[in-house]
MDTraj code that builds the backbone (N, CA, C; nanometers):
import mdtraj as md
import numpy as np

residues = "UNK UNK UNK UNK UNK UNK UNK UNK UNK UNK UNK UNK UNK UNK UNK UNK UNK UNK UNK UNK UNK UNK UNK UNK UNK UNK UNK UNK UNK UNK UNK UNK UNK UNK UNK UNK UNK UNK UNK UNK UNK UNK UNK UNK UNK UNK UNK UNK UNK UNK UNK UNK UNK".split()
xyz = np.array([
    [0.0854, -0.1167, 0.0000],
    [0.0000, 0.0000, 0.0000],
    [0.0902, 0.1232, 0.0000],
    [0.0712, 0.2143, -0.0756],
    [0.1345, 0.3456, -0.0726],
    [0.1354, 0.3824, 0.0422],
    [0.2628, 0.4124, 0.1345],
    [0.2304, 0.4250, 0.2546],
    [0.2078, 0.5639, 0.3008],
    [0.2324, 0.6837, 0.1927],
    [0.2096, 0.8129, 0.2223],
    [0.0720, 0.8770, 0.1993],
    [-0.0131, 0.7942, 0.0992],
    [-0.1453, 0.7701, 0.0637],
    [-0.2695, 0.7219, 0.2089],
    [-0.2157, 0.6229, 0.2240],
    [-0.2616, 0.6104, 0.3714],
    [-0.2370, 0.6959, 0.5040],
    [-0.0881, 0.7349, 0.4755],
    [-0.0984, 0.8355, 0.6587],
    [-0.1567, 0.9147, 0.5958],
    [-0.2237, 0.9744, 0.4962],
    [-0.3007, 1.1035, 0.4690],
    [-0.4651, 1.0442, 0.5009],
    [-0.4571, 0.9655, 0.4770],
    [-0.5897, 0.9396, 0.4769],
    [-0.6493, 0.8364, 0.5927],
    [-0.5641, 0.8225, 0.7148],
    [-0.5588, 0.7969, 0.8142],
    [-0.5709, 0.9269, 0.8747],
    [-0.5207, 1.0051, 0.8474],
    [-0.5545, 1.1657, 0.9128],
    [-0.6456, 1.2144, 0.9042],
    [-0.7228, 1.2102, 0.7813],
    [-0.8293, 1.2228, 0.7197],
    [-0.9787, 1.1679, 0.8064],
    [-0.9461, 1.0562, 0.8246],
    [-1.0260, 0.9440, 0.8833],
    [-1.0538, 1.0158, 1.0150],
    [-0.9257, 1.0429, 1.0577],
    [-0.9771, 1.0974, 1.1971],
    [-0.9796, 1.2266, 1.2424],
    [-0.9929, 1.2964, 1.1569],
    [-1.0997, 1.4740, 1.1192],
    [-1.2099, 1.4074, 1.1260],
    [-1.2520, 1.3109, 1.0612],
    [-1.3904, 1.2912, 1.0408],
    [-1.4724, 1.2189, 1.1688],
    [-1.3689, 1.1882, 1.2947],
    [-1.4046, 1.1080, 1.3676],
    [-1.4228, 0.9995, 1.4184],
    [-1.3568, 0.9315, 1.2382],
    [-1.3509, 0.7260, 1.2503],
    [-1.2246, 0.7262, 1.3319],
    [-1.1885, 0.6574, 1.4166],
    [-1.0933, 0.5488, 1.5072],
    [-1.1112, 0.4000, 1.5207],
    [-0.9795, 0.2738, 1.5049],
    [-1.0060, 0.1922, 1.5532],
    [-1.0455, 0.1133, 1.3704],
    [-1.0962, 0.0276, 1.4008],
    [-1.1969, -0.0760, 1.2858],
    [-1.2196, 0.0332, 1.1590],
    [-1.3244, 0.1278, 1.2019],
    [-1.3779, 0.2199, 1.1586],
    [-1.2723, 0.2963, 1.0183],
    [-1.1719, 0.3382, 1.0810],
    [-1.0455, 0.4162, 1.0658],
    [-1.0278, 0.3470, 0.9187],
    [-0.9643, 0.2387, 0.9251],
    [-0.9071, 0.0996, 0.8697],
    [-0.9993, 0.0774, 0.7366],
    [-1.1496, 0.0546, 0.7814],
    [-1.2044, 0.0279, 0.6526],
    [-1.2168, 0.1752, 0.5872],
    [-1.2496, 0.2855, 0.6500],
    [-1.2237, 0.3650, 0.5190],
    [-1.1166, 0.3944, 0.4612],
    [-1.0196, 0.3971, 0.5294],
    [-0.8532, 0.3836, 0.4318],
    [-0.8492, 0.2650, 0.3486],
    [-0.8886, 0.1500, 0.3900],
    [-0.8923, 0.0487, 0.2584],
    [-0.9792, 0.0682, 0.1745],
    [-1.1191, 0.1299, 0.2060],
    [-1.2406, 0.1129, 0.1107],
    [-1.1815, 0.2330, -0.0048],
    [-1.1391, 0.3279, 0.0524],
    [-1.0259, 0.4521, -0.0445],
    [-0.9972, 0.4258, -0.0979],
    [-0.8870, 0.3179, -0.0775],
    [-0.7253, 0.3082, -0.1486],
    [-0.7731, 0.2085, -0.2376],
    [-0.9164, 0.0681, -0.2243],
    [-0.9708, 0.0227, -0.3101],
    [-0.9926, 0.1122, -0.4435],
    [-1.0755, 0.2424, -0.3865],
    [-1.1074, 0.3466, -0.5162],
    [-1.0509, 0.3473, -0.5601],
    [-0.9151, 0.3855, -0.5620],
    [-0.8499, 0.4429, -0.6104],
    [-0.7297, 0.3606, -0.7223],
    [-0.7614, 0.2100, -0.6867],
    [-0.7367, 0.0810, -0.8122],
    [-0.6478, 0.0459, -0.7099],
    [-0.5715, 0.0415, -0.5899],
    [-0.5257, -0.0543, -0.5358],
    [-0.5922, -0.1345, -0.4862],
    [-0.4974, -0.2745, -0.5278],
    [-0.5115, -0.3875, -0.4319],
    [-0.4064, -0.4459, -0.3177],
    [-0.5018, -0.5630, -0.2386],
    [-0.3824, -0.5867, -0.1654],
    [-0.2936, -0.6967, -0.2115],
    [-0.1898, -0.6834, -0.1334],
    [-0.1164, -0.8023, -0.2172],
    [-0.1414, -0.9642, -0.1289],
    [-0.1450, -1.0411, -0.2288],
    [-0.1840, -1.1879, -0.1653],
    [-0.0981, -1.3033, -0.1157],
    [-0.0614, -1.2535, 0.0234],
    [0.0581, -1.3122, 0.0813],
    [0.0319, -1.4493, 0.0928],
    [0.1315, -1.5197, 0.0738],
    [0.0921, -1.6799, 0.0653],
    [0.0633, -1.7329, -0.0041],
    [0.0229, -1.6941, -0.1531],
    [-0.0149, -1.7387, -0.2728],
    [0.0541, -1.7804, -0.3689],
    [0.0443, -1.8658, -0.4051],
    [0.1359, -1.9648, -0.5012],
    [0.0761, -2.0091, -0.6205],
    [0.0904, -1.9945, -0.7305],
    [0.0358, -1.9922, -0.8573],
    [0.0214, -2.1924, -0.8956],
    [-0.1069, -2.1950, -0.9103],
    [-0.1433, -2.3500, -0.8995],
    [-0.1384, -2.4372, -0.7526],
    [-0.1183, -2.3830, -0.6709],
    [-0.1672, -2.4001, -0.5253],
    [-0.2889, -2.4737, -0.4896],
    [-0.3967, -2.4269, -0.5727],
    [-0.4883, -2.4658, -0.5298],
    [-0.5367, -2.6239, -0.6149],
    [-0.4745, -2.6356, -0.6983],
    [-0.4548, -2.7215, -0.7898],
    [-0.3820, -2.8543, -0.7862],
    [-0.3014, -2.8189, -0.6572],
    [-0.2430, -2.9661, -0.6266],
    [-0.2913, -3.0622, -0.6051],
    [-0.2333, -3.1744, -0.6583],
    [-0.3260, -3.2992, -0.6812],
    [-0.4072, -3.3427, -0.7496],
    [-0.3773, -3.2658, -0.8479],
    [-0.5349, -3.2944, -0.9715],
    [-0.4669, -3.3084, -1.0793],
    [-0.3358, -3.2996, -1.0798],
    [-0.2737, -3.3443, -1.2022],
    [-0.2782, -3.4147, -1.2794],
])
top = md.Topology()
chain = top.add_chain()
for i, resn in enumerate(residues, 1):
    res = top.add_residue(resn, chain, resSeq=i)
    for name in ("N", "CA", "C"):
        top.add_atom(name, md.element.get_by_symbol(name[0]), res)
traj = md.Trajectory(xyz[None], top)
């Protein structure tokens, strides 16, 4: 995640009064807008596929 994108909008969040949970989903529901994703730790390309060979 852009991490300068977020402390802005972690600041943001809390002008508006969100803290906590609150805070969090609107910085992600944002940074969603805005075409990021997250990245998918643990994921292994054909992973799910093992054994069906």
């Amino acid at each position: 995640m852009p991490e300068a994108l977020k402390r802005q909008l972690k600041r943001k969040a809390a002008s508006k009064g969100l803290s906590g949970e609150r805070a969090d989903a609107y910085v992600y529901g944002t940074m969603r807008k805005t075409g990021w994703k997250p990245s998918k730790k643990g994921h292994k390309a054909g992973a799910q596929a093992k054994g069906f060979a």
